[in-house]
PLY file of the C-alpha trace (Angstrom):
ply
format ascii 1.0
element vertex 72
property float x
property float y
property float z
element edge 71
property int vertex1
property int vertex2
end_header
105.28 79.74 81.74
105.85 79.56 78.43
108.94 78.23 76.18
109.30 81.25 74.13
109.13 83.65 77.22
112.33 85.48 78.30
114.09 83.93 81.08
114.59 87.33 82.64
110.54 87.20 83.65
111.06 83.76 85.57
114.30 85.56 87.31
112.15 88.76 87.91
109.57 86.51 89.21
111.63 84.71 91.34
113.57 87.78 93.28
110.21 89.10 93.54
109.22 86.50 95.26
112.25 85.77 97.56
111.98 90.03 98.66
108.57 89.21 99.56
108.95 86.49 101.78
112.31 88.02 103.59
111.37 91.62 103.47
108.03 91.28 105.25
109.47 89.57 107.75
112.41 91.71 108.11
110.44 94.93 108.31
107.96 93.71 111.02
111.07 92.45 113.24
112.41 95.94 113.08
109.43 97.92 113.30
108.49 95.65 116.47
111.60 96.32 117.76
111.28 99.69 117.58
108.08 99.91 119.22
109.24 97.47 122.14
112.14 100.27 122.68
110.40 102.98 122.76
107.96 101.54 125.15
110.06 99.13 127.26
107.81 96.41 126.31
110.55 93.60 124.94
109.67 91.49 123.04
106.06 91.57 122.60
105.99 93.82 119.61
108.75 92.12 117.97
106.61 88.77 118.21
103.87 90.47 116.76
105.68 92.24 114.12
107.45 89.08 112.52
103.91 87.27 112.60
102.49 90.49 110.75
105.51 90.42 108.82
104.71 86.53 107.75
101.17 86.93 106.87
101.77 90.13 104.66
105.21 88.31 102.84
102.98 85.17 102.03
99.62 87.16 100.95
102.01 89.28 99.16
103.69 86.52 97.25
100.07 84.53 96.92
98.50 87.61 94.77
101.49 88.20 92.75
101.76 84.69 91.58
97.72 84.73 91.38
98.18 87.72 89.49
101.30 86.37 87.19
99.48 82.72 86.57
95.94 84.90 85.73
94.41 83.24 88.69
93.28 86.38 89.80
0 1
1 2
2 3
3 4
4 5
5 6
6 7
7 8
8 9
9 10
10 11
11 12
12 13
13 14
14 15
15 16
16 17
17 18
18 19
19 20
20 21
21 22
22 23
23 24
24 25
25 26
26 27
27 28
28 29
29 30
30 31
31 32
32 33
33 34
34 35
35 36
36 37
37 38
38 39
39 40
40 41
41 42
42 43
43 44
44 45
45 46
46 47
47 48
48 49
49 50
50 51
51 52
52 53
53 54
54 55
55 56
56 57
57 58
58 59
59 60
60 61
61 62
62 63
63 64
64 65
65 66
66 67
67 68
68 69
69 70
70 71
C-alpha cells in the first residue's frame, strides 16, 4: 500500500477481510445445523458445513487480497 493512500482503504480492507474469515464459517455452522435438524442427522452436516465454511472464508479472502495487491 501506498503512503499517500487513505487509511480508510487499509480499514475497509481489513473488515473485509475479518467478515470473510468469520462469516464463512459462521454461515456453514448454521446452515449445517439446519440440515442436521431437519434430518436428525447431528452433527454430520454441521462438520461439513464449518469445513465448507473454512475453505470458502480463506479462498474468499485469498482473491480479494489477490485482487487488491493486482496479483490477480
Amino acid at each position: 500500500m501506498k503512503h499517500n493512500e487513505s487509511p480508510f482503504k487499509a480499514m475497509a480492507l481489513t473488515s473485509s477481510i475479518v467478515s470473510q474469515l468469520a462469516g464463512g464459517p459462521l454461515a456453514g455452522v448454521f446452515l449445517g445445523k439446519w440440515v442436521d435438524e431437519r434430518f436428525s442427522t447431528e452433527p454430520i452436516f454441521l462438520i461439513i458445513g464449518l469445513f465448507l465454511g473454512l475453505g470458502a472464508g480463506t479462498y474468499g479472502t485469498i482473491h480479494l487480497v489477490r485482487t487488491y495487491t493486482g496479483d490477480d
